[in-house]
Residue frames relative to the residue before (quaternion, step in Angstrom):
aa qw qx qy qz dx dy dz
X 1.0000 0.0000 0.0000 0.0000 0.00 0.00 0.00
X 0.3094 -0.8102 0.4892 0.0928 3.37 -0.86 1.04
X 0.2311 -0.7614 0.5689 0.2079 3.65 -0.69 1.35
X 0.4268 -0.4997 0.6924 0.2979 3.60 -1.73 0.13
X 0.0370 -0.8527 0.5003 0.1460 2.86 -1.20 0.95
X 0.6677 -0.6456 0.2272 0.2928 3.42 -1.27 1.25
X 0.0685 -0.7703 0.6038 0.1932 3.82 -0.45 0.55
X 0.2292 -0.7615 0.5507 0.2537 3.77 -0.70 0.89
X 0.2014 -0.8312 0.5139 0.0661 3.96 -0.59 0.94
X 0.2265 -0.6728 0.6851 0.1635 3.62 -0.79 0.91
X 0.7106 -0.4537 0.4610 0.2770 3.05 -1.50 1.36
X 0.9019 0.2606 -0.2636 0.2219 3.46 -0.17 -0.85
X 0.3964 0.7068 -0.3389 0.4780 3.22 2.23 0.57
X 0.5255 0.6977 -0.4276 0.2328 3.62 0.94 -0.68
X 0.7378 0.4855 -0.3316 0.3318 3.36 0.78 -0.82
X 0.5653 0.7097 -0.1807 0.3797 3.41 1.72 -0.37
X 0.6049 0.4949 -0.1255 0.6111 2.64 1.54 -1.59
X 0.5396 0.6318 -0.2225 0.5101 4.00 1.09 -0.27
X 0.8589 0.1359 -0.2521 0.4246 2.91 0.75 -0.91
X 0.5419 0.5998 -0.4051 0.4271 3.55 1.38 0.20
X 0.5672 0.4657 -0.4509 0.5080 3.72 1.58 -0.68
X 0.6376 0.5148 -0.3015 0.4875 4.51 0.98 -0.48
X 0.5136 0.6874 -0.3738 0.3521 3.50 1.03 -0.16
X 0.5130 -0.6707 0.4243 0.3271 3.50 -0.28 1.46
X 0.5078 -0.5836 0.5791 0.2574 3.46 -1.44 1.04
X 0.6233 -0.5485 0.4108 0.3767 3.16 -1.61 1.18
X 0.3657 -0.7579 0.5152 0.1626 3.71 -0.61 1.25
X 0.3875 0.5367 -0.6013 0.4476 4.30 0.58 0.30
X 0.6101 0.5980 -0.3053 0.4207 2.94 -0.82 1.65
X 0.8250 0.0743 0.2537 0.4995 2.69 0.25 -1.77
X 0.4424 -0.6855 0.5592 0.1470 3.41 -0.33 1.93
X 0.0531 0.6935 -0.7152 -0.0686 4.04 -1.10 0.16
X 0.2319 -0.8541 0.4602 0.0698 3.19 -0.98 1.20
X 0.4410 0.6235 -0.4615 0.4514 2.97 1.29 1.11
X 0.4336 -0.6938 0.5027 0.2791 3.62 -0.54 1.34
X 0.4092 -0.6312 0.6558 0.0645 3.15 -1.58 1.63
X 0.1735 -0.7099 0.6676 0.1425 4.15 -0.76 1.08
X 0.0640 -0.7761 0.6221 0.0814 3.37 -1.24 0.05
X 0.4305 0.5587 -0.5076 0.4949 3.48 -0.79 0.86
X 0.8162 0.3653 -0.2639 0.3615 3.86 0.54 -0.10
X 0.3257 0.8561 -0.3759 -0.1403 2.84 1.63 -0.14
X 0.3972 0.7430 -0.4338 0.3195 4.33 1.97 -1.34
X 0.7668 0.5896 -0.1078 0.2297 2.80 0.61 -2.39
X 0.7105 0.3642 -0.1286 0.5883 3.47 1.42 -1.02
X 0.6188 0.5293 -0.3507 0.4626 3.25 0.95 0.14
X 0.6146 0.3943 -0.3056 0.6111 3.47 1.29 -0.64
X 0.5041 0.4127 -0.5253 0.5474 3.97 0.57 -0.46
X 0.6974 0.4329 -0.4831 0.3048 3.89 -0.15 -0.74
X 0.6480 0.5825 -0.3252 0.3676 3.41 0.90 -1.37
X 0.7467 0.4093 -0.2981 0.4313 3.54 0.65 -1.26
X 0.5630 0.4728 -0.4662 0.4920 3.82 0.80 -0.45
X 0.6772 0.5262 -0.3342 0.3910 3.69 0.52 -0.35
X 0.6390 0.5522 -0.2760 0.4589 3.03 1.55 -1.21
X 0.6494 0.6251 -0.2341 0.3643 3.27 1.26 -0.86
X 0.4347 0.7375 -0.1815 0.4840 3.16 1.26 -1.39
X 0.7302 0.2417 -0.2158 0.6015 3.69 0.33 -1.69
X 0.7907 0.3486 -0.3917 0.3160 3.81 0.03 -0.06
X 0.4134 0.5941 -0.4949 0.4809 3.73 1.26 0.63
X 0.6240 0.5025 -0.2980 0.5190 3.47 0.88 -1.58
X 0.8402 0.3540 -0.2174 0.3485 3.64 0.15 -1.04
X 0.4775 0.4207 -0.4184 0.6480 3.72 1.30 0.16
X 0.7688 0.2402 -0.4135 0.4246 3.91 0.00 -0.55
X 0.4360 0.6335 -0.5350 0.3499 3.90 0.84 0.18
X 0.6869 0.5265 -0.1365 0.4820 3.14 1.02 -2.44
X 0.6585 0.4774 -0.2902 0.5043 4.38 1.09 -0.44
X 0.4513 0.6509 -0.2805 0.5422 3.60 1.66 -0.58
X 0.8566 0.2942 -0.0048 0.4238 3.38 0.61 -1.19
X 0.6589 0.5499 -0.1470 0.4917 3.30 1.43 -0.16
X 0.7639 0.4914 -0.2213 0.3551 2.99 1.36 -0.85
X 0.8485 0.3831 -0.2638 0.2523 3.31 1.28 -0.25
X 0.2668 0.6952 -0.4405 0.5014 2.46 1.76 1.34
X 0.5202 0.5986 -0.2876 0.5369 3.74 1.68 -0.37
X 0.6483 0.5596 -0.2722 0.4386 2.83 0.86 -1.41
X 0.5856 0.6221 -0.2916 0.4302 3.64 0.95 -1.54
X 0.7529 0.3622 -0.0682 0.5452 3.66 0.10 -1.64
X 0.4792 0.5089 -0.4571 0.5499 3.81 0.72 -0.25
X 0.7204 0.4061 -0.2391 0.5089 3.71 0.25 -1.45
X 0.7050 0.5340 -0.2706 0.3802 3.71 0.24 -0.52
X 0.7173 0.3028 -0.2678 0.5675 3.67 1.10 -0.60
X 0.3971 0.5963 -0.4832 0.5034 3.55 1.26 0.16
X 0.6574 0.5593 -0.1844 0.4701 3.45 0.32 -1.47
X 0.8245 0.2549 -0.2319 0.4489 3.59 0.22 -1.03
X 0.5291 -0.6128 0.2545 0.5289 4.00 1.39 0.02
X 0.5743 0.6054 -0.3530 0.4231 3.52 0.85 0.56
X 0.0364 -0.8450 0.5122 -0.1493 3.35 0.76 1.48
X 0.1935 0.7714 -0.5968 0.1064 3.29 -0.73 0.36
X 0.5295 -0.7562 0.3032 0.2363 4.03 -0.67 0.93
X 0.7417 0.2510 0.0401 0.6208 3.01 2.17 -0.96
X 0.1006 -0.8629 0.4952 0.0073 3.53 -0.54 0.81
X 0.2259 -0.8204 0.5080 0.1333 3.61 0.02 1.30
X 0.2132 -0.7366 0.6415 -0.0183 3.97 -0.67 1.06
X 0.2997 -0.7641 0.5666 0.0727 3.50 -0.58 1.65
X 0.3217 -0.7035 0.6109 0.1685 3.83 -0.75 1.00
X 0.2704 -0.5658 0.6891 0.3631 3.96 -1.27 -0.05
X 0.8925 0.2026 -0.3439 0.2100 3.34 -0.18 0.29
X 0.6549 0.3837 -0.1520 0.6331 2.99 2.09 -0.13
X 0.5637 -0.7262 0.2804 0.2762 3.81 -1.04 0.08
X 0.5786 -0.6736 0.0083 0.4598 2.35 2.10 1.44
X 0.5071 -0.6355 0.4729 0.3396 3.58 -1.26 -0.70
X 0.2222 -0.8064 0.4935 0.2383 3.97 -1.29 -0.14
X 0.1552 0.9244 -0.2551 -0.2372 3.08 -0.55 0.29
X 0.3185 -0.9165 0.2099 0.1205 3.38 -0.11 0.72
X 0.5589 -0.7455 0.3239 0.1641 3.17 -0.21 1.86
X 0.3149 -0.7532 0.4900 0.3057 4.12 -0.27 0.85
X 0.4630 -0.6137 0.6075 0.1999 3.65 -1.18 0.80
X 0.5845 0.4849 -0.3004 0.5770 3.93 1.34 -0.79
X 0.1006 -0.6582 0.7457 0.0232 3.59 -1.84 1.04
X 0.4943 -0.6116 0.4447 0.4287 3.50 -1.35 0.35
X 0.7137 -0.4709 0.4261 0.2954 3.53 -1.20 0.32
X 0.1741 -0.7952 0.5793 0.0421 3.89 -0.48 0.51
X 0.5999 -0.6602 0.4014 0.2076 3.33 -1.06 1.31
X 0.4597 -0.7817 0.2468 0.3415 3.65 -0.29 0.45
X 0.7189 0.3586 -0.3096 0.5086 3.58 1.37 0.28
X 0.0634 0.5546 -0.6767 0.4801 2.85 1.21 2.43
X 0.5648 0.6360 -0.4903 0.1899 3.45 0.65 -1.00
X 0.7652 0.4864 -0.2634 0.3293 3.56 -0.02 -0.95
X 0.6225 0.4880 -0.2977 0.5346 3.56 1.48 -0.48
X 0.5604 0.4864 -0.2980 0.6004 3.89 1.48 -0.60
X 0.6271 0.3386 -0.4882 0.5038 3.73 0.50 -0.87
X 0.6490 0.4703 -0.4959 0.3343 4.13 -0.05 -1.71
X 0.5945 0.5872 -0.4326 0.3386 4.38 0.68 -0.93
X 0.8935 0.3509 0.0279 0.2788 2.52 0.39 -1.82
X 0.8361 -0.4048 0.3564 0.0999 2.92 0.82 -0.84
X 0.3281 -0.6836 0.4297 0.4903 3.11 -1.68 -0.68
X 0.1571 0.7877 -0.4501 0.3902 3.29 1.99 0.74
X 0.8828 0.3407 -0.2813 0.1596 3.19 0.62 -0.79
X 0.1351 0.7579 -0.3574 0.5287 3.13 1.87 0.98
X 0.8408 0.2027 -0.1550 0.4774 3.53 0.79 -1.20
X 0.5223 0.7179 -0.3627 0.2834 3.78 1.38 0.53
X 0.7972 0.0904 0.1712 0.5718 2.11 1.25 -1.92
X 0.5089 -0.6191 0.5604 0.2090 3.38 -1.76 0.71
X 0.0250 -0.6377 0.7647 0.0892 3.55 -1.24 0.15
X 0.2440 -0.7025 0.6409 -0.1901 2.66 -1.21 2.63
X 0.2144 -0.6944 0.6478 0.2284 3.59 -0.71 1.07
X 0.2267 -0.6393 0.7250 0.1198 3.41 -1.87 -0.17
X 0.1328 0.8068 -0.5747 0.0341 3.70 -0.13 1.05
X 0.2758 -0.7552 0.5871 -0.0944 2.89 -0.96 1.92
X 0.1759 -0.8313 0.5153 0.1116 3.63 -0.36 1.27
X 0.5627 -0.6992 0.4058 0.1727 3.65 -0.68 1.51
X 0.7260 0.0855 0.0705 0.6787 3.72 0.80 -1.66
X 0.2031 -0.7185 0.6469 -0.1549 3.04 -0.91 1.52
X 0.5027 0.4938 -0.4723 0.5295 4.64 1.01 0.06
X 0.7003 -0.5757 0.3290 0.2644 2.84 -1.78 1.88
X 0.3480 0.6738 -0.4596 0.4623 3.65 1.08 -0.12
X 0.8373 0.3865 -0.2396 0.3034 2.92 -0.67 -1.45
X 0.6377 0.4366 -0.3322 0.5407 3.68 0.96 -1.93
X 0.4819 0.7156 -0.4486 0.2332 3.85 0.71 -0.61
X 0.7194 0.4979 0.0218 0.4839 2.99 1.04 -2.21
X 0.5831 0.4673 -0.3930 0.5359 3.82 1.23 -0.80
X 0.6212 0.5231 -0.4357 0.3882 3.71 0.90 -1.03
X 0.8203 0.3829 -0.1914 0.3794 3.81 -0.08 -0.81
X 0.7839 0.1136 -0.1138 0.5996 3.49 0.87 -0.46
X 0.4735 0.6111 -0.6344 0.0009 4.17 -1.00 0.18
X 0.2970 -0.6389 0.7096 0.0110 2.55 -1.58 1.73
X 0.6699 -0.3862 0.4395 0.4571 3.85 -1.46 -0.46
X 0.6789 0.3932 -0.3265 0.5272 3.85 0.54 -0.65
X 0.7106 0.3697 -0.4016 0.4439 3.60 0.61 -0.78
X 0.5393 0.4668 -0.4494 0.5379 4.15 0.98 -0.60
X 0.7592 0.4874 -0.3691 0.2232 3.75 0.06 -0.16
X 0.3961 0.7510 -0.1731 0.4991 2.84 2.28 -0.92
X 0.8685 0.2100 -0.0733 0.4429 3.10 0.15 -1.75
X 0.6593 0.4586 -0.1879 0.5654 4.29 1.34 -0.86
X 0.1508 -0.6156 0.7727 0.0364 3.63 -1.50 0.77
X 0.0757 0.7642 -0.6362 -0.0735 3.61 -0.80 1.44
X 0.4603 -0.7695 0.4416 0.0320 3.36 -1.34 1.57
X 0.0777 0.8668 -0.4917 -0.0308 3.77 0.34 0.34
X 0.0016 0.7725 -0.6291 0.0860 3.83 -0.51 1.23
X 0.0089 0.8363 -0.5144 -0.1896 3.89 -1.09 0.37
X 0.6199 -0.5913 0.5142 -0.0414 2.48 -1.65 1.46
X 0.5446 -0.5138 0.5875 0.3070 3.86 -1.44 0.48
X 0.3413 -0.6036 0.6917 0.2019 3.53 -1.10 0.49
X 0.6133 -0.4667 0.3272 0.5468 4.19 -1.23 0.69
X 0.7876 0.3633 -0.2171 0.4479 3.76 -1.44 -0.44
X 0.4726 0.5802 -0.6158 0.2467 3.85 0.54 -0.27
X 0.5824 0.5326 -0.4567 0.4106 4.07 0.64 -0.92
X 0.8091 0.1607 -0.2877 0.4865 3.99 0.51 -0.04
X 0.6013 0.2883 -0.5310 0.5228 3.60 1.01 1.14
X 0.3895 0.6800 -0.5708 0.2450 3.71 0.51 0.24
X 0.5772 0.7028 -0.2835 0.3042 3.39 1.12 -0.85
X 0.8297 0.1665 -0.2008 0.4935 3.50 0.95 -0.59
X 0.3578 0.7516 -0.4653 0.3010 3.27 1.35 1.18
X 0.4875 -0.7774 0.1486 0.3687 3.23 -0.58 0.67
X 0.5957 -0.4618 0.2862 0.5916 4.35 -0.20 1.02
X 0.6181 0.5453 -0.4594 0.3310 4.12 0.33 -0.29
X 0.7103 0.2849 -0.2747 0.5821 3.31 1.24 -0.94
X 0.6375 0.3748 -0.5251 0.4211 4.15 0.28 -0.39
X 0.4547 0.5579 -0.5580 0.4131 3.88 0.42 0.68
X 0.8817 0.1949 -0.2500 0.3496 3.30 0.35 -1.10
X 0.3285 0.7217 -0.4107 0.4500 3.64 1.75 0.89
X 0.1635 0.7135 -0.6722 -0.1110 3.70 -1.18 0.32
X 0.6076 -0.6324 0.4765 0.0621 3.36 -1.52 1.08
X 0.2710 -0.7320 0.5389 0.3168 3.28 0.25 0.00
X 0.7343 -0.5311 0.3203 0.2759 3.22 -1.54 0.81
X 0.2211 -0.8437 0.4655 0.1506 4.04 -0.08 0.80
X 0.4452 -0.6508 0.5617 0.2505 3.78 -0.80 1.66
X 0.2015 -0.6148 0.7548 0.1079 3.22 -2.44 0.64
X 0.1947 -0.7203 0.6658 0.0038 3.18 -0.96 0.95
X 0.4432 -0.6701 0.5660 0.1849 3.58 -0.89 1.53
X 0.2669 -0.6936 0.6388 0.1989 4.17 -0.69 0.33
């Protein structure tokens, strides 16, 4: 039985270790029929370096945002809670002029037979949260069909030919009333992902 073995990585190796696992297979073999220029070789070598360089500083900013944010997230939830909403929260660095981040106003859409577990919470609150967005996805789409929708729609024939979708959605302001909903409904809610701005 064969074991995998364990490779311990330092953070500040990833982008290396990236760019040797993206490094073009040894090409003997294998004809490419894309014409090779020469003459550039500095120029394409620095473009190579900096796309690498770059590469290691996406991975390492979304590590260092991985780890950072739910401590925002924490203290975001906490001044909500205490009446001191606020969409964005600026975070002072000691060696830099810190970072911001800024909480999304946008949630993901919920399936529609959340509804009854949001209505049993909530209520008649939940009239004033949320929307219910349809999504009407047309099935037969040949000059027929639009032909036949043009001259005659009845209910059986709209049902035939249309699929209506119904999903629900946050109403504006819900991201600074979500807070005193009760933990049954902020379960079945997601936030969108919140931006950082470098100061």
């Amino acid at each position: 039985m064969a074991t995998a073995a364990v490779v311990n990585i330092v953070p500040t190796d990833i982008g290396s270790m990236l760019a040797r696992l993206s490094a073009p297979a040894d090409p003997k073999g294998k004809k490419s029929k894309v014409p090779v220029v020469a003459g550039y070789g500095p120029a394409v070598d620095e473009l190579v370096r900096r796309k690498h360089a770059f590469k290691q500083a996406e991975t390492e900013l979304a590590m260092a945002e991985t780890e950072f944010l739910p401590t925002a997230r924490r203290l975001y939830e906490e001044r909500a809670r205490q009446g001191n909403f606020s969409k964005s929260l600026s975070f002072a660095g000691e060696k830099t002029a810190g970072a911001r981040v800024a909480f999304s106003d946008r949630f993901s859409a919920m399936p529609v037979e959340a509804k009854p577990a949001l209505v049993e919470a909530l209520g008649e609150r939940y009239d004033v949260l949320f929307d219910e967005a349809r999504t009407l996805t047309v099935r037969k789409t040949d000059d027929d069909s639009i032909g036949f929708l043009l001259q005659r729609l009845g209910p059986d024939v709209f049902q035939e030919f249309f699929e209506v979708k119904v999903a629900i959605k946050p109403k504006d302001g819900f991201d600074q009333r979500q807070f005193d909903l009760p933990e049954s409904v902020r379960g079945l809610v997601t936030q969108f992902k919140p931006s950082v701005t470098v100061l």
